[in-house]
C-alpha positions as CSV (number, residue, x, y, z in Angstrom):
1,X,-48.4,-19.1,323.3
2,X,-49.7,-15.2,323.2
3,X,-46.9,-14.4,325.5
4,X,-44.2,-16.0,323.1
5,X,-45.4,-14.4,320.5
6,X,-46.3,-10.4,322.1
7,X,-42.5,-11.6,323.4
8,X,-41.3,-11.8,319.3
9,X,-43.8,-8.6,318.4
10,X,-41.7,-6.2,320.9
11,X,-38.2,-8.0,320.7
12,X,-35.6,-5.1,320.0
13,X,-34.4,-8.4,317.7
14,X,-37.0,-8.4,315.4
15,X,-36.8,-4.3,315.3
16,X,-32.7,-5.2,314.1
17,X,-33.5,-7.5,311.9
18,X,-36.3,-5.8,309.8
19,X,-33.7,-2.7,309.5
20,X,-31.0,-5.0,308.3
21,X,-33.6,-6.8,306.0
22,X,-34.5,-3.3,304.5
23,X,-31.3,-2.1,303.9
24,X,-30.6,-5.4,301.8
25,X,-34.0,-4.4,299.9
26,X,-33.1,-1.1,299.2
27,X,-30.0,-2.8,297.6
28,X,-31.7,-5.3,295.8
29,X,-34.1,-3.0,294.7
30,X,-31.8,-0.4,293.4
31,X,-29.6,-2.9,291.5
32,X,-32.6,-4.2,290.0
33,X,-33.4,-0.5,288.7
34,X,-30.8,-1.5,285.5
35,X,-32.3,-3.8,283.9
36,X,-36.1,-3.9,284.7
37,X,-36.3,0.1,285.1
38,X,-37.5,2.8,288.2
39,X,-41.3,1.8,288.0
40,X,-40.7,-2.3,287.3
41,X,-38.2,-2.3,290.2
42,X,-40.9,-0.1,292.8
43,X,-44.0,-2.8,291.8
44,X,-41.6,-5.6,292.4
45,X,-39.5,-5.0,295.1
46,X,-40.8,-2.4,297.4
47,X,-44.7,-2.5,296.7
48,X,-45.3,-5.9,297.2
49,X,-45.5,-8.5,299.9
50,X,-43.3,-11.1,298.3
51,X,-40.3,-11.4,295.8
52,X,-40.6,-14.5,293.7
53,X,-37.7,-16.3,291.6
54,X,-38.5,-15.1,288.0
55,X,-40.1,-17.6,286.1
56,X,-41.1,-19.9,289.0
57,X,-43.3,-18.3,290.9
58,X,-41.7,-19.4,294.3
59,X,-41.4,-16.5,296.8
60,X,-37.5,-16.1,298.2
61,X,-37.8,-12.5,300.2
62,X,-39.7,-10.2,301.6
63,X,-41.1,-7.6,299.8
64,X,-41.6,-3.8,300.9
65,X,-44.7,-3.8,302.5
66,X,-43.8,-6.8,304.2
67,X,-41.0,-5.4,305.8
68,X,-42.8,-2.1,306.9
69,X,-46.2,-4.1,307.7
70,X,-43.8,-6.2,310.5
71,X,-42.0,-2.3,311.8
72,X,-45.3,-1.2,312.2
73,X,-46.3,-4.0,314.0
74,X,-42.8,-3.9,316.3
75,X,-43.2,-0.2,316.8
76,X,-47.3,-0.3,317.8
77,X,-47.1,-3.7,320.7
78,X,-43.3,-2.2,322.3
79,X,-45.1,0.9,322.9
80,X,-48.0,-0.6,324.3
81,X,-46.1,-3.0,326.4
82,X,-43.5,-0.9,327.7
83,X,-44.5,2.6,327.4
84,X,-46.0,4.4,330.3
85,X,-46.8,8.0,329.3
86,X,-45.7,10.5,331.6
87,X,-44.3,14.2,331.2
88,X,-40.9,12.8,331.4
89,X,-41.3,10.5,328.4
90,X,-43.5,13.2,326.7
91,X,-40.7,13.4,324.1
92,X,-40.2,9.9,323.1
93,X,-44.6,9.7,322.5
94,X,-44.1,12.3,320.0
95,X,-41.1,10.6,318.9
96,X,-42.9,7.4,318.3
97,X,-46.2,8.8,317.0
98,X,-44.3,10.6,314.3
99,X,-42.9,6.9,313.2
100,X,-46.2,5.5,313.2
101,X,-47.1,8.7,310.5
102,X,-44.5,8.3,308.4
103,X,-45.0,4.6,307.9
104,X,-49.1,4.8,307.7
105,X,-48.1,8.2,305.7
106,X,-46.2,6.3,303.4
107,X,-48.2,3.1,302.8
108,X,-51.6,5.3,301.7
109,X,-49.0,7.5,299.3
110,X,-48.7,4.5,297.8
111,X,-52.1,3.3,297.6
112,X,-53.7,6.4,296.9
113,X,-51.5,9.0,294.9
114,X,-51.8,8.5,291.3
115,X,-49.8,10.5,288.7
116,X,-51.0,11.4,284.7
117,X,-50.5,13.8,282.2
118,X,-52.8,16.3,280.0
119,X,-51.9,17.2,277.2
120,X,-53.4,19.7,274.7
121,X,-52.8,22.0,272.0
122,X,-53.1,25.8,271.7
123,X,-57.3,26.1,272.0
124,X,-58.0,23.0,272.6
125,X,-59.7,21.9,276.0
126,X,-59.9,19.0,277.9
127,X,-61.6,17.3,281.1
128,X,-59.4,14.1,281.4
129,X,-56.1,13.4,281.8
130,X,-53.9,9.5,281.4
131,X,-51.8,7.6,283.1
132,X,-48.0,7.5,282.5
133,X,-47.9,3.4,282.3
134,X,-51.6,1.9,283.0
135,X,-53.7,1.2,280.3
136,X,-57.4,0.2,279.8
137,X,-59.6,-1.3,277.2
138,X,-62.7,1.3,276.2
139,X,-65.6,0.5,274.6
140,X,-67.1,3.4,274.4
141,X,-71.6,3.8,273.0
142,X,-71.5,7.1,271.0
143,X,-75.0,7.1,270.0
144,X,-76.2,10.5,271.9
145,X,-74.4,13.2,270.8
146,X,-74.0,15.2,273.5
147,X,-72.7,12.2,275.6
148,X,-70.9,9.0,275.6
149,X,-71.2,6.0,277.7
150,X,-67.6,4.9,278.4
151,X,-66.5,1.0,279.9
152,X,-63.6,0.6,280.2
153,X,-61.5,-2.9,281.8
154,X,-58.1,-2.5,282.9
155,X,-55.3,-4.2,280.7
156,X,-54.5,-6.2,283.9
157,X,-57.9,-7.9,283.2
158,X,-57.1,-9.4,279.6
159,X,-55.8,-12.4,280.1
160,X,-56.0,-14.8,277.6
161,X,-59.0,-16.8,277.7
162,X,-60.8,-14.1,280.0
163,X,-64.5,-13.6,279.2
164,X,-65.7,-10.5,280.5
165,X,-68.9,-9.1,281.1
166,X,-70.6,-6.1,282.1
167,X,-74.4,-4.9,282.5
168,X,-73.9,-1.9,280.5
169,X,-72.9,-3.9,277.7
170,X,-75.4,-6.0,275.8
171,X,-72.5,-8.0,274.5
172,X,-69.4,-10.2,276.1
173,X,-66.1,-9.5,275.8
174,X,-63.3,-12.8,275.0
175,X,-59.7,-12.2,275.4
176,X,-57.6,-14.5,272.6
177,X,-54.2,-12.9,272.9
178,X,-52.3,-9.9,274.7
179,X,-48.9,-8.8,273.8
180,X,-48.1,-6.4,276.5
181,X,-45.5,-4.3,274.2
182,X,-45.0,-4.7,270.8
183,X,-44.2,-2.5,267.6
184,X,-46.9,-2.0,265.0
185,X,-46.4,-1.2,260.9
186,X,-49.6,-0.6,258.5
187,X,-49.1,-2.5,255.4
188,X,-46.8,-1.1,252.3
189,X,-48.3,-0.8,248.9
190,X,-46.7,-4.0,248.3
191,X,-48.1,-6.1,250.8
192,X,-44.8,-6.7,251.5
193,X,-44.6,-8.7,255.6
194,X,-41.5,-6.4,257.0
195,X,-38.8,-8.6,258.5
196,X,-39.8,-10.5,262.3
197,X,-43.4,-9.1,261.8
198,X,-46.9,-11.2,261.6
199,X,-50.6,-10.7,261.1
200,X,-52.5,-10.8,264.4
201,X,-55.6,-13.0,263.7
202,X,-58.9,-10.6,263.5
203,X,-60.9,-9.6,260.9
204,X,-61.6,-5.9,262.0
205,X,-59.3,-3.3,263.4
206,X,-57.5,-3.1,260.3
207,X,-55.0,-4.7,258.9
208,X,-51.5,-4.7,260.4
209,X,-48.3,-6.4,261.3
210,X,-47.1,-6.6,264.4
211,X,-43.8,-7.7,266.6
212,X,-43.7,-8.4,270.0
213,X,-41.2,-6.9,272.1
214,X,-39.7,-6.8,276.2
215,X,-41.2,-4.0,278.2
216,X,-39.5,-0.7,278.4
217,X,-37.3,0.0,281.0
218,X,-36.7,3.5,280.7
219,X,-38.6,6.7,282.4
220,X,-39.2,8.4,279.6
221,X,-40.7,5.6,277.8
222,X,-43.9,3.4,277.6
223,X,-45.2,0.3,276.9
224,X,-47.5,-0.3,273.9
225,X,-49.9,-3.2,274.1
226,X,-52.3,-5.1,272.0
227,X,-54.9,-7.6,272.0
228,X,-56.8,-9.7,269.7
229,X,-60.4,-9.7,271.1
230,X,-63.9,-11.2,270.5
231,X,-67.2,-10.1,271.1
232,X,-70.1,-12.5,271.8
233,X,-74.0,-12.1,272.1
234,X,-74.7,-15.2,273.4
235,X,-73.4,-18.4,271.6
236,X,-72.8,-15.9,268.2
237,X,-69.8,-13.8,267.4
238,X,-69.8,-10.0,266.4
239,X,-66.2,-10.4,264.9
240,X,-62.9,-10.2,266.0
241,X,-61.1,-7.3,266.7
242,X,-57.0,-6.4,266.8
243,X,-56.9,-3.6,269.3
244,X,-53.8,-1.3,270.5
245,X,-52.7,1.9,272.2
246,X,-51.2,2.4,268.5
247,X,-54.0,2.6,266.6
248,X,-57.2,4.4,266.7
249,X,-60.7,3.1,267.8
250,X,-62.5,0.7,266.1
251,X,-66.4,1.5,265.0
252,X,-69.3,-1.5,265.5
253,X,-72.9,-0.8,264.8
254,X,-75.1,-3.0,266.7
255,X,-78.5,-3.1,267.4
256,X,-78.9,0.2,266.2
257,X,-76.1,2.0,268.8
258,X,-72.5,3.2,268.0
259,X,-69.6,1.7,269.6
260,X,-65.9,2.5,269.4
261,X,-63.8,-0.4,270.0
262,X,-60.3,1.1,271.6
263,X,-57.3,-0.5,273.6
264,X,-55.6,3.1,274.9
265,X,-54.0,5.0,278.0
266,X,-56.5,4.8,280.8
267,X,-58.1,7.7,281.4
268,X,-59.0,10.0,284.9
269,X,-62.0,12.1,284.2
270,X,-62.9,15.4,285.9
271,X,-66.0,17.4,286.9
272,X,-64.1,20.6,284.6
273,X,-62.2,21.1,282.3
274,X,-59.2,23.2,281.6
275,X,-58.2,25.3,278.0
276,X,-54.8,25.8,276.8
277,X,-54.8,29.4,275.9
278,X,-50.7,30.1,275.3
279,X,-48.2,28.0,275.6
280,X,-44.7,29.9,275.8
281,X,-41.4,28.4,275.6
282,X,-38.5,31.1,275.9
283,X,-35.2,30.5,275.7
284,X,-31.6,32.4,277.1
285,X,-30.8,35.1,274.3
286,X,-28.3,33.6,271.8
287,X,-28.8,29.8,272.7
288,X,-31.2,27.1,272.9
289,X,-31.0,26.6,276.2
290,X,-34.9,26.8,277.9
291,X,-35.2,29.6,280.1
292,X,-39.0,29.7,280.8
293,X,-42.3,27.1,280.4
294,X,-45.7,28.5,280.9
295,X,-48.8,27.8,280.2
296,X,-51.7,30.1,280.2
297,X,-55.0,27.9,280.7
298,X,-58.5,28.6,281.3
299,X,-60.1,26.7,284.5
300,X,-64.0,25.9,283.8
301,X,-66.3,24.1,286.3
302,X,-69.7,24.6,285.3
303,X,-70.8,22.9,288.3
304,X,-69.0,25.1,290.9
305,X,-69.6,28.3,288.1
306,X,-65.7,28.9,288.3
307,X,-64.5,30.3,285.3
308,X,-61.1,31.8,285.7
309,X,-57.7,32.2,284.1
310,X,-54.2,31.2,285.6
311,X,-50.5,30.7,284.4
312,X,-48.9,27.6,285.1
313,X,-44.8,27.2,285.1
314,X,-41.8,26.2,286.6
315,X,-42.5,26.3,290.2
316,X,-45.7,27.5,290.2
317,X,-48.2,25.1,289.7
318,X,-52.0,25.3,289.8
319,X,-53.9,23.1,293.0
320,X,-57.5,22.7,292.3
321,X,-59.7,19.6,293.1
322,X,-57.5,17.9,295.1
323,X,-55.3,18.0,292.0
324,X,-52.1,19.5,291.2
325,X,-50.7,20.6,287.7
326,X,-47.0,21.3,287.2
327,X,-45.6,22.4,283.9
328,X,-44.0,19.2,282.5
329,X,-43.1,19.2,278.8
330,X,-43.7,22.0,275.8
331,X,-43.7,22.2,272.2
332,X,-43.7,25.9,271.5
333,X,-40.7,26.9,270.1
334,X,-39.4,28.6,266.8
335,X,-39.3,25.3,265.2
336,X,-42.8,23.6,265.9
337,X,-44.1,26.7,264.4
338,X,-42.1,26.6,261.1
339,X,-43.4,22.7,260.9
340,X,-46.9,24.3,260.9
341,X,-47.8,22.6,264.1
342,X,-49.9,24.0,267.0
343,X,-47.8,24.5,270.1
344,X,-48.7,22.3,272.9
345,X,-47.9,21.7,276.6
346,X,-48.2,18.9,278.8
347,X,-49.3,19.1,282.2
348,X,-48.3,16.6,284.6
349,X,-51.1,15.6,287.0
350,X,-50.4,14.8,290.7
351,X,-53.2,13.7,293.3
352,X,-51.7,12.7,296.5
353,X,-54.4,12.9,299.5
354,X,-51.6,12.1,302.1
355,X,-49.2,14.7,300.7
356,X,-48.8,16.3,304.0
357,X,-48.1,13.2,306.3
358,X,-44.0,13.2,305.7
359,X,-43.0,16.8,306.9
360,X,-45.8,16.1,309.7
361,X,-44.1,12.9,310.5
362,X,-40.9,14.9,310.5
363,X,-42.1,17.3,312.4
364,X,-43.0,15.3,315.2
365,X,-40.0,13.3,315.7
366,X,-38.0,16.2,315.3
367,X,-40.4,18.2,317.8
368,X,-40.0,15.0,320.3
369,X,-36.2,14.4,320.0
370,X,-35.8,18.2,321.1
371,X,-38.5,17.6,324.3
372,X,-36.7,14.8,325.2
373,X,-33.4,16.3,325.3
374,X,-34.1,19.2,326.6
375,X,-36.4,17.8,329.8
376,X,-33.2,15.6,330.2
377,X,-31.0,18.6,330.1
378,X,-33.1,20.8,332.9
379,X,-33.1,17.4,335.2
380,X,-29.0,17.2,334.7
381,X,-28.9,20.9,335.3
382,X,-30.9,20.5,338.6
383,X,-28.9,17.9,339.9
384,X,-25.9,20.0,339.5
385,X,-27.3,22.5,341.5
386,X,-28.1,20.6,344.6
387,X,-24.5,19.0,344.4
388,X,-22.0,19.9,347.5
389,X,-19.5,22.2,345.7
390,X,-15.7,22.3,347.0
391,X,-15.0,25.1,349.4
392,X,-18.9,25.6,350.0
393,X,-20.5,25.4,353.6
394,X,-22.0,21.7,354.2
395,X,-25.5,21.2,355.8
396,X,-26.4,22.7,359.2
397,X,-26.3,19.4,360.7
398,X,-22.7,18.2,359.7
399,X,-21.8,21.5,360.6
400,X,-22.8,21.3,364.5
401,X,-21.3,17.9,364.5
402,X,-18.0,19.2,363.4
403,X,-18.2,22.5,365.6
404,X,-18.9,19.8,369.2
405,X,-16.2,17.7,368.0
406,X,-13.9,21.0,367.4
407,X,-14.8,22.1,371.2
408,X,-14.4,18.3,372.5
């Protein structure tokens, strides 16, 4: 039974077939890009084990990780079955390790690298930035001052019927409903219910209407959740709360703390903290055409005393806590100042630990295709060498056989 199945592990077959299965993934995948958008596609597709029939729930192809979980697999028990490392074969070991890389490389990229964005105006600083798409319920105790005492639950969490708890909290947390994109509109001065809208059921948070709508699909665009929610001490109710990355945080006063009641973007917090100082946005002379985005910030870190200045644009990013800031959108221009706005920049956050495993992947096989060919090249090149050339003298002894012959 082992044998059979070390037998499957290193068939060249199996090695075919994942390729083959891949390329019909990558089709899949990209066709799927149209309607359910870049980052709905990726999570479905190529970050998962399975693909499922919509609406069923019954699995019908592999997913991406399944595919390069099984080429790992392959790859790692034919090189320990067949492979016998020698200078020779030097080549294809490199060759091999640098596959290895850039599948391991590629697997933590996606578990570990995270993207956000910080935004800020002209003098205002900031210490956090937020997620392009994931998004987290906050309540937040604001009774000290000088601090705040954040919990936060991921949206992924609030499913309805979901009681949630924590020991920070001295109250629970009941999910009723959770619309994971809808449209919101604060009442007119009529009252008047705007068409396809309806009241969420709570009785703080405001009142609102809402409309429930498909997720975006788009890049450029987000979704906008909300959630009716209820919070319990025991057997008895605090209230019930309509909560949304559209509106703003909801106070409670309990027990003689502060709380802020908030559904927003989640949030990655830093030990500093960085100060927009200028934002520039310049333009070609005589059109509207961007020529330039910079922002000037200040970099504070009271823990490691830095305390410097440095221009971010185009290019030329700033790296700094495992954390790199490119220049990614700015307001700044001729217009936001006539509006009487503040210019402002976004920063678009990157933290990718395994950033450097792909050109070291690369690297390798490149390094090991060129060992290979060239110790194959200096072995032809030898053998030409000791070849019998036309015209050329043969070896001694042929050569005394011919001569007694000759004299015979």
């Amino acid at each position: 039974m082992v044998s059979k199945l070390l037998a499957v592990l290193t068939s060249l077959k199996l090695t075919v077939l994942c390729l083959a299965v891949a390329v019909i993934l990558v089709f899949i995948g990209t066709i799927a890009q149209v309607d359910q958008g870049l980052y709905r596609a990726q999570e479905l597709y190529f970050k998962s084990f399975l693909i499922y029939w919509p609406g069923t729930g019954f699995p019908v192809f592999p997913g991406g990780y399944t595919v390069g979980t099984v080429l790992l697999v392959n790859l790692l028990a034919a090189h320990g079955k067949r492979f016998q490392f020698s200078r020779k074969k030097f080549g294809i070991f490199l060759t091999h390790v640098g596959l290895i890389l850039l599948l391991l490389g590629q697997l933590f990229t996606d578990l570990l690298s995270r993207e956000s964005a910080l935004h800020f105006e002209e003098g205002e600083s900031k210490n956090y930035s937020v997620d392009f798409r994931k998004n987290e319920l906050a309540l937040i105790d604001r009774s000290d001052k000088r601090t705040e005492t954040i919990v936060s639950v991921p949206e992924s969490l609030l499913d309805e019927g979901a009681v949630l708890k924590d020991d920070r909290l001295p109250f629970r947390v009941r999910v009723h409903q959770h619309w994971p994109n809808l449209d919101v509109r604060m009442p007119n001065p009529h009252n008047e219910k705007p068409t396809g809208f309806f009241a969420p059921t709570a009785d703080r948070g405001g009142r609102v209407w809402i409309r429930p709508r498909p997720s975006e699909t788009a890049m450029d665009q987000r979704d906008n959740p909300g959630a009716t929610i209820e919070l319990l001490v025991g057997e008895r109710s605090l209230g019930t709360w309509f909560v949304s990355t559209l509106l703003k945080p909801s106070p409670l006063d309990f027990d003689n703390r502060k709380y802020d009641v908030v559904l927003r973007h989640r949030r990655y917090y830093e030990p500093f903290s960085l100060t927009l100082i200028k934002a520039t946005h310049d333009v070609y002379k005589g059109t509207e055409v961007p020529k330039n985005f910079s922002s000037r910030v200040r970099l504070l870190n009271p823990e490691t005393r830095v305390d410097r200045e440095t221009l971010i644009y185009m290019n030329y990013p700033l790296r700094y806590g495992g954390l790199t800031f490119y220049q990614h959108q700015m307001a700044a221009n001729e217009m936001v100042t006539q509006s009487g706005l503040l210019p402002s920049s976004t920063l678009q956050v990157v933290r990718n630990p395994t950033w450097l495993t792909p050109y070291l992947a690369c690297l390798l096989v490149g390094a090991g295709l060129i060992i290979q060919f060239a110790i194959h090249l200096v072995g032809f090149l030898r053998k030409q060498r000791t070849k019998v050339r036309p015209g050329t003298a043969p070896p001694s002894g042929g050569r005394s056989k011919r001569t007694a012959q000759d004299r015979r």
